[in-house]
N, C-alpha and C positions, 0 to 999 in steps of 0.2 A: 585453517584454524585448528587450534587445539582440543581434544575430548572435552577440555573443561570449558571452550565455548562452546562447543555444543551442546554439552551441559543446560547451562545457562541459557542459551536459545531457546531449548527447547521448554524448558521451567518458564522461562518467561511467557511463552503462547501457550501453555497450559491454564494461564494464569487473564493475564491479557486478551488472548482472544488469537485463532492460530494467521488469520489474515488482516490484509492491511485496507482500508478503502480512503480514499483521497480526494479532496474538493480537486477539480479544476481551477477552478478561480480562486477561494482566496485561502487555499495548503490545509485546511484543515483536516483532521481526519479519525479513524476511529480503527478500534480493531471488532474483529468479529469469528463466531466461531461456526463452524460447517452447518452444524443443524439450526443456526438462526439466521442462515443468509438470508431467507426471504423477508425479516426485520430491518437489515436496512436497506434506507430508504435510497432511492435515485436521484436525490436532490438535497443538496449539505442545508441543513438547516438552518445553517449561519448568516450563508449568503448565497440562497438557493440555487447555488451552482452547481452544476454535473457532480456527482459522486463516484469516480471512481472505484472498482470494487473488481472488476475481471480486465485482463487482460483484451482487447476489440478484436486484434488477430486469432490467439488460438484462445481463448476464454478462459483461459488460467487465474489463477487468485494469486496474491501475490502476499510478499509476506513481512515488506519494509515500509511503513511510511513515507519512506525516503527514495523509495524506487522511481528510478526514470526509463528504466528499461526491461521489458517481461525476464524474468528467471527462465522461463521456459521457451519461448522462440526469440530471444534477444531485439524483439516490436520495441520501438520505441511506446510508451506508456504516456510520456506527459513532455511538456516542454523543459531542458534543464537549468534553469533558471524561474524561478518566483518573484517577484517585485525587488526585478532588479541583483539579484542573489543567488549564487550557483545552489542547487539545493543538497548537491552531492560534491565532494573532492574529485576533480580528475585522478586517476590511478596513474 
C-alpha cells in the first residue's frame, strides 16, 4: 500500500480506536484503544457471545474487524465465513 494509506490507517485508529475486537457468533464488533482494554468486555452484548479481542495463539490484538487470520503468527482467528458469507475476499 501507498504512504497515503497508511496515512489514512493510521488517522483512522487514532480516531476509532487502534484495535479490532469481534463477536464470535453473530460479527459484531467494536474498536478499542490500549489503555482501555480492560473495558471491554468478554461477552458481545448483543448476543452474548465470545468477544474476540487477542489473538488465542500468541495474544496479539489485531486491527481489522474483518480479520480471520492473526497479523502476527498467521492463527487462524475465527471461522471465514459468517452466516453463510465469506467475511473476507480471497486474495
Amino acid at each position: 500500500m501507498g504512504r497515503a494509506a497508511d496515512w489514512l490507517r493510521e488517522e483512522r485508529r487514532k480516531t476509532l480506536g487502534d484495535w479490532a475486537a469481534v463477536c464470535l457468533r453473530c460479527g459484531a464488533a467494536r474498536r478499542w484503544f490500549d489503555e482501555f482494554e480492560a473495558e471491554v468486555p468478554d461477552t458481545c452484548p448483543e448476543c452474548d457471545g465470545e468477544l474476540l479481542r487477542r489473538c488465542r495463539a500468541c495474544n496479539a490484538p489485531f486491527s481489522s474487524a474483518f480479520a480471520i487470520e492473526c497479523e502476527e503468527c498467521g492463527a487462524a482467528l475465527r471461522e471465514p465465513e459468517l452466516f453463510g458469507t465469506r467475511i473476507r475476499k480471497s486474495k
